[in-house]
C-alpha positions in Angstrom: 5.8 7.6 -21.4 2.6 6.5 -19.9 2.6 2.8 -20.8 4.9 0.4 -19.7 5.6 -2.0 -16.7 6.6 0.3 -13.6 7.1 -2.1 -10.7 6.6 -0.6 -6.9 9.2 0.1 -4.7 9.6 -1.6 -1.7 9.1 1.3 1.0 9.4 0.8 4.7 8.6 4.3 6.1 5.3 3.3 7.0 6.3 0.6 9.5 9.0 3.0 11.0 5.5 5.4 12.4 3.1 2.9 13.6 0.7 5.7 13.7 0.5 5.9 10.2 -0.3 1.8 10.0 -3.0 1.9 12.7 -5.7 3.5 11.0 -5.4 0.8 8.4 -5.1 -2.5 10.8 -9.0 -2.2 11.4 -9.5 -3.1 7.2 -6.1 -5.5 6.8 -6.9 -7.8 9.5 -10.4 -8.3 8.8 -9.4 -9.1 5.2 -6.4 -11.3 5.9 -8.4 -13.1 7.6 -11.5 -13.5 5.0 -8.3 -14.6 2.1 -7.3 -17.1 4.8 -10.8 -18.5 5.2 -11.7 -18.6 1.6 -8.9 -20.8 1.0 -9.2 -23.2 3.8 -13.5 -23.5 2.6 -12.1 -23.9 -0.7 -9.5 -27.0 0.1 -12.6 -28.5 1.8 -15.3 -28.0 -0.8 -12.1 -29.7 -3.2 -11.6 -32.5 -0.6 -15.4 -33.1 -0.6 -15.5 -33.4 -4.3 -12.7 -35.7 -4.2 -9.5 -33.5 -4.7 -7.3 -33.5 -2.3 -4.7 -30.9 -1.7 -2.2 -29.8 0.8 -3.4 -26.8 2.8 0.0 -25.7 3.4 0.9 -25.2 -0.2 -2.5 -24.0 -1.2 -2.3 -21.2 0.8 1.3 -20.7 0.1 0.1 -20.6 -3.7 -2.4 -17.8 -2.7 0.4 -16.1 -1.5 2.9 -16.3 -4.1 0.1 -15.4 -6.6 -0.8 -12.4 -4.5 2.8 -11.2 -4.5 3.5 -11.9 -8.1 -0.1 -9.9 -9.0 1.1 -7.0 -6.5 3.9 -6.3 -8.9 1.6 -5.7 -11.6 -0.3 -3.7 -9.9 -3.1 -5.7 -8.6 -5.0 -4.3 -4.7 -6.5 -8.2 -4.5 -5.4 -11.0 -3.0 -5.5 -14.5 -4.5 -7.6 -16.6 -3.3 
């Protein structure tokens, strides 16, 4: 059965051999960091318009959304 909702499973092997992590910490940082800038540019371009919203929970939002699309699948972050 190829279709059909097939949730990950929560592995921790990785983290137990930091080796294995390091060769990917040059790629997650750099993007953790572009996710956390795109939402702070885009509370400000909402707060210029007139919108205002709590950082806090916006990025909070990103992060719940990002967990939430993990499960389905999904490589990308919210932003």
């Amino acid at each position: 059965d190829q279709v059909g909702w097939k949730p990950a499973l929560l592995r921790l092997e990785p983290f137990q051999d930091p080796e294995r992590v390091m060769p990917y910490v040059g790629i997650a940082i750099p993007l953790a960091l572009t996710v956390a800038i795109g939402s702070i540019q885009i509370r400000a371009m909402a707060s210029n318009a007139g919108d205002e919203f709590n950082l806090c929970w916006t990025m909070a939002g990103d992060g719940i959304a990002t967990i939430i699309a993990s499960f389905f699948g999904s490589p990308w972050g919210m932003t």
